[in-house]
N, C-alpha and C positions, 0 to 999 in steps of 0.2 A: 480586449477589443473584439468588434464582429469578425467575422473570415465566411470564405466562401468553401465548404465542406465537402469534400467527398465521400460518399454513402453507397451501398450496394444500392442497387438499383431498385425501387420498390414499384415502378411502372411492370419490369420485369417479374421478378420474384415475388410480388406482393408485400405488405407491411408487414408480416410477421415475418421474421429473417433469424428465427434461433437456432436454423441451422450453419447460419454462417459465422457466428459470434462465440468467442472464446473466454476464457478468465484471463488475466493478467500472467503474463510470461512464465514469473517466478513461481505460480503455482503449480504451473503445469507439470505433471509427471507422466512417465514415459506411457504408462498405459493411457491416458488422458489422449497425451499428445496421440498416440493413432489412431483412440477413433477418435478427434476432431479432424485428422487429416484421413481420415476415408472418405471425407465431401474434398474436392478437387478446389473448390473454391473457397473454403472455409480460412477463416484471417488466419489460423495458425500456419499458415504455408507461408504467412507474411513476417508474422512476429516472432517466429521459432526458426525460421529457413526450412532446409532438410536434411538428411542427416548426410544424402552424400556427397552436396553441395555447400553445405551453410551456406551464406547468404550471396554467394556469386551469380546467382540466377532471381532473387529475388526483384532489382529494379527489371529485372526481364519482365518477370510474370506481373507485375504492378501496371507497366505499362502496357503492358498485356490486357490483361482485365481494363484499365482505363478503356483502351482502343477497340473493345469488343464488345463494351456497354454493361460492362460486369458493378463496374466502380459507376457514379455519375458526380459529374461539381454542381452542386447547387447556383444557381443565378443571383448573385447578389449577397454581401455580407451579412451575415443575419449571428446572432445570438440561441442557440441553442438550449433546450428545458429538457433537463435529462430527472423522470421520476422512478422512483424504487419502491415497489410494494410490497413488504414482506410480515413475515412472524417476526415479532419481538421477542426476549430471551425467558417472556413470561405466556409466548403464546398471540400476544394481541396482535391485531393490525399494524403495524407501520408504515405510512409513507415517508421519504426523503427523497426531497426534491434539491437541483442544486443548479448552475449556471453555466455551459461548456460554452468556453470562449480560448483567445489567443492572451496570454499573459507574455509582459516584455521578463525577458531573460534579464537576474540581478544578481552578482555579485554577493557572495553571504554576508560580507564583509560591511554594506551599504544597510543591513538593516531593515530592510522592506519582506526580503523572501528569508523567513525561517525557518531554520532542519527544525529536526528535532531529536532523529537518531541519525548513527554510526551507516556507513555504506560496506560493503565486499568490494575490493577490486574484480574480481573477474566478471562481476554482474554489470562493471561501468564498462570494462572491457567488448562486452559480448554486445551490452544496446549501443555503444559507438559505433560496433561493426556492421549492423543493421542502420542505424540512421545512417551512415555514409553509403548505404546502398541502395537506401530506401529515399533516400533526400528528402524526410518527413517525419512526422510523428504518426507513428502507426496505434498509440495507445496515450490516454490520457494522465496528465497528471493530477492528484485528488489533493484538493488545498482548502485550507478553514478559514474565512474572513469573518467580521463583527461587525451585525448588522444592527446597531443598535437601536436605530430611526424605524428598522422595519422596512425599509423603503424595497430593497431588491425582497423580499418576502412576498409583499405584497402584489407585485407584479407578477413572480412564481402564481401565486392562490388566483391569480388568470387566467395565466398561461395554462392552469393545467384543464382550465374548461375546453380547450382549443382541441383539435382533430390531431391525432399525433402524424408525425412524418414517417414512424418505424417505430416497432414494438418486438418484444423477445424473451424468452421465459431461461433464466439459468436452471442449472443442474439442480442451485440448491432452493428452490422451487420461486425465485424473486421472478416479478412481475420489471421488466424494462420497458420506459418509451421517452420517447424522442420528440420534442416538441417544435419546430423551428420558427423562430421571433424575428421577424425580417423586418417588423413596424417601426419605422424611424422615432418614433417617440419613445417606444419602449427600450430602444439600443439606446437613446440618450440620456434617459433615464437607468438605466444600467451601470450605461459606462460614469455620468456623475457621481452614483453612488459606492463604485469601489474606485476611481481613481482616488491613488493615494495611499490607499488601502494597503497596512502589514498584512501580510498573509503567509499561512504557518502551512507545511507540506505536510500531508497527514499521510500520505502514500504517493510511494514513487522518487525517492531521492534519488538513485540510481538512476532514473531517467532525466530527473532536473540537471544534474549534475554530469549527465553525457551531453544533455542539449548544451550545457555552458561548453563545453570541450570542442563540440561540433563547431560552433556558431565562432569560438576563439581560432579553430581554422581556417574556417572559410574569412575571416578577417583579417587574419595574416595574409590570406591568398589574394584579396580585393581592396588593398591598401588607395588611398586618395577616393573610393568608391563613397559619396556621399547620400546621407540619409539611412532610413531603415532595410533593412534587409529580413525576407521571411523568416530565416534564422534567427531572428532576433527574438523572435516570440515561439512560446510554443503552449501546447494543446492542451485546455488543465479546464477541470469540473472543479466548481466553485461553491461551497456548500458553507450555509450562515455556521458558527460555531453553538449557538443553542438551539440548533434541529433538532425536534425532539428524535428523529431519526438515525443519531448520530451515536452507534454504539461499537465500543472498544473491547474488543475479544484478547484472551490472555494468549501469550506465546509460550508454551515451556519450553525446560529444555531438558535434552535426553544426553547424556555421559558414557563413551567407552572408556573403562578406565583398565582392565584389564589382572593388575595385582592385585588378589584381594586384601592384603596386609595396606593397598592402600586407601581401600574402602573403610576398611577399616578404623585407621586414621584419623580419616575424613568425620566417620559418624561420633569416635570421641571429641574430634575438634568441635564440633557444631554445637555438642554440648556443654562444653568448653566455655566457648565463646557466646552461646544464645541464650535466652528464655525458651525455654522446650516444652511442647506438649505431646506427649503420645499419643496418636489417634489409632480409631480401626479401622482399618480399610485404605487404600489412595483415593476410593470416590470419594469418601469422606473427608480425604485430606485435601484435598481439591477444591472440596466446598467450605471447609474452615479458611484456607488462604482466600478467598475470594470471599465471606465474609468478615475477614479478622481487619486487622489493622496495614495499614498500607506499605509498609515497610516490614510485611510478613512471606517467609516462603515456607513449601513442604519439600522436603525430604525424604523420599522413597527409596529404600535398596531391597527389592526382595529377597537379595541372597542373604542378608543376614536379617532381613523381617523390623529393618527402622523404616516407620511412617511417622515423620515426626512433623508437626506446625512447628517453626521455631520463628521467633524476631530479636531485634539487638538487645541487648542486654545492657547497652548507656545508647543513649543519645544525645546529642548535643541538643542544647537547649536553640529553638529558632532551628537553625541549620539552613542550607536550600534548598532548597526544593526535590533537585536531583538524590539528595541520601536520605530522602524520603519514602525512596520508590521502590517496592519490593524488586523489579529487573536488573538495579541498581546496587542494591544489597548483596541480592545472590552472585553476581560478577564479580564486584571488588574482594569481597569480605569471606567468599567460600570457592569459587570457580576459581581466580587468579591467587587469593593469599592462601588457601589448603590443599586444593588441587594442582597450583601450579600453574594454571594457564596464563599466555600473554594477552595480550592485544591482538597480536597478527597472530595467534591459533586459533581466537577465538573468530577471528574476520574470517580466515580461512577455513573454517569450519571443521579443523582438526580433532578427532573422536566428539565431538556434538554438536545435534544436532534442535532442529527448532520446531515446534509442531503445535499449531494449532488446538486451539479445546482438549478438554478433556479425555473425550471418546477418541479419539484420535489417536493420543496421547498413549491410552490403556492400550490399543491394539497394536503399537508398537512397541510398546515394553512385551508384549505379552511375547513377542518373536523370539527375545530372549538375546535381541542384539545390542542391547546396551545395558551395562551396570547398574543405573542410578536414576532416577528422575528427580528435577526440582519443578515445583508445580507455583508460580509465579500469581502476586493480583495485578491485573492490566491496572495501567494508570489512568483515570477518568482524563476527559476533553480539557477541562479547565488545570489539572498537573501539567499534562503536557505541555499546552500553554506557559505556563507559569515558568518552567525546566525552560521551554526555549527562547521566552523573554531573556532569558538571562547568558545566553550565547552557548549556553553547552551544550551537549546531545548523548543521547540517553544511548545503550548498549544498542547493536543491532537487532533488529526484530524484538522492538519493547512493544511494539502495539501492533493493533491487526483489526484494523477500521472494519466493521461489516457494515452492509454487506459490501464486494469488492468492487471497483467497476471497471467494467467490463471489455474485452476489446473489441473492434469491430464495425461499434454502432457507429462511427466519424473518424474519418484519416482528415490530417492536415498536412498537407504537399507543398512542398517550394517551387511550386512553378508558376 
């Protein structure tokens, strides 16, 4: 549904505003976090707290910024056009464009709103402690609907002739703006074409799954209180599922394991148990798993020089979806059955660790602080689908939507 949105102020500050906008919470690392918070104003002051406050001063400084023209509410419910223009992972252009609006809060159970991965408790922990200070959604959540008619597409390839509201350049060089859709035809048109509408959470379960928490408070506290309440709904960027803009980056993961006798182990079990290939190099093993077959990992231990591609050795014929998925494989079948890990070490993130691409990947092994690396293939838009059609949900950090979006551009407040 439309809502009436809070924005820095772009009468003030002008429409470029990338000094005030940040990545997504869970990215943020500590040198990140200070220089975003060298600008006084900058959303990380919102969505991080500080460190010698955490968030007890935050409804402070919110309504702070409100009262001092930092923040402003737009006049009138309107639907919001959030576009992304970036490099593709071959170089090209990309735009991905999607739909920020207020989605009603649902029960996983109902069928409508579907995970698709595993959560961390202390990441529901920390955004509860911010929403109950914040009495808002300070950051969006990123979800996939099917737009098979085309119909919310078409409206988008409009909207984006239109003048933006705010515009902002990330770090990693993506083009943001902001389009705001106040035209009562187009919100009707909008809202007919997703009500009803399954919708799959492609980023930000942690956040869905704190709103459910918040909103189940405040309902115990305002019992006989009829009708909706703003906590009912919360803040979510709504992008078709065949955007061509819509690409799924691999997560690895990185191992302390500390015995070598168990490393050891480890690299006969794998062969043990797998189809193996030797490769040269981890760039190379990194780009065999990412072109191999989808139920493939690598295998890296520099200390005793295994780079191996490996995938199962049986498969069940058919099978579902989920022991399809190379993040899937690596968990059950080498993390938990060889290494020993649980559930709750892995949630809690006990000796490993999760990281993004590649490059990334190499400069932290190269530190020399963890033993092992598995190098993982992301599962395409239509797997994941398919995995959370069927109620399950896939290890934590199986996917890593790019590009991310972004904090900053649109608060939603319960006031």
């Amino acid at each position: 549904m439309p809502f009436e949105a809070y924005h820095y102020s772009t009468r003030r500050f002008g429409q470029d505003l990338t000094r005030f906008m940040a990545p997504p919470y869970d990215v943020i690392d500590g040198e990140a976090e200070r220089k975003l918070k060298e600008d006084r104003l900058n959303i990380a002051h919102l969505i991080l707290g500080d460190e010698d406050d955490a968030y007890a001063t935050v409804a402070k400084r919110l309504t702070r910024w409100v009262n001092d023209g930092v923040l402003v509410r737009d006049e009138g419910p309107a639907f919001y056009l959030y576009e992304q223009t970036f490099k593709g992972p071959e170089g090209q252009p990309v735009a991905r464009s999607g739909i920020i609006g207020l989605v009603r809060l649902e029960e996983f159970s109902k069928g409508i709103i579907l995970p698709h991965e595993k959560t961390m408790p202390k990441h529901k922990a920390d955004r509860l402690a911010l929403m109950r200070a914040a009495e808002g959604d300070m950051e969006q959540i990123f979800m996939l609907y099917e737009d098979q008619a085309g119909t919310v597409e078409g409206i988008i390839k409009e909207a984006r002739k239109s003048e933006e509201l705010l515009r902002f350049f990330d770090t990693d060089g993506v083009h943001h703006r902001i389009v705001r859709m106040a035209d009562p035809s187009r919100i009707g048109a909008i809202s007919r074409a997703l009500e009803g509408q399954r919708l799959l959470i492609a980023d930000g379960h942690h956040r869905y799954e704190t709103a459910l928490e918040y909103r189940d408070g405040v309902k115990r506290g305002s019992e006989g209180t009829e009708g909706d309440l703003p906590c009912d709904f919360v803040m979510t960027t709504l992008v078709s599922s065949s955007n061509p803009g819509l690409f799924v980056y691999p997560t690895h993961r990185l191992v302390r394991v500390g015995d070598p006798r168990k490393l050891h182990r480890m690299a006969e079990a794998v062969r043990e148990r797998f189809e193996t290939k030797d490769i040269d190099g981890p760039e190379a093993l990194a780009k065999a798993v990412a072109d191999g077959p989808a139920d493939g990992i690598g295998v890296w231990v520099p200390s005793t020089s295994m780079c191996v591609h490996a995938w199962p050795s049986e498969r069940a014929p058919g099978g579902d979806p989920m022991s399809r998925l190379s993040v899937h494989v690596l968990q059950e079948q080498v993390l938990k059955a060889i290494l020993g890990y649980t559930d709750d070490s892995l949630a809690r993130k006990q000796g490993v660790e999760y990281v993004k691409g590649t490059e990334a990947t190499m400069a932290i092994m190269g530190s020399g602080e963890y033993d092992a690396c598995f190098f993982v293939r992301p599962p395409t838009v239509p797997e994941v689908m398919a995995v959370s059609a069927t109620g399950e949900r896939m290890p934590q950090k199986s996917t890593y939507f790019y590009p991310k979006i972004w904090s900053g551009a649109l608060i939603h407040l319960f006031r």
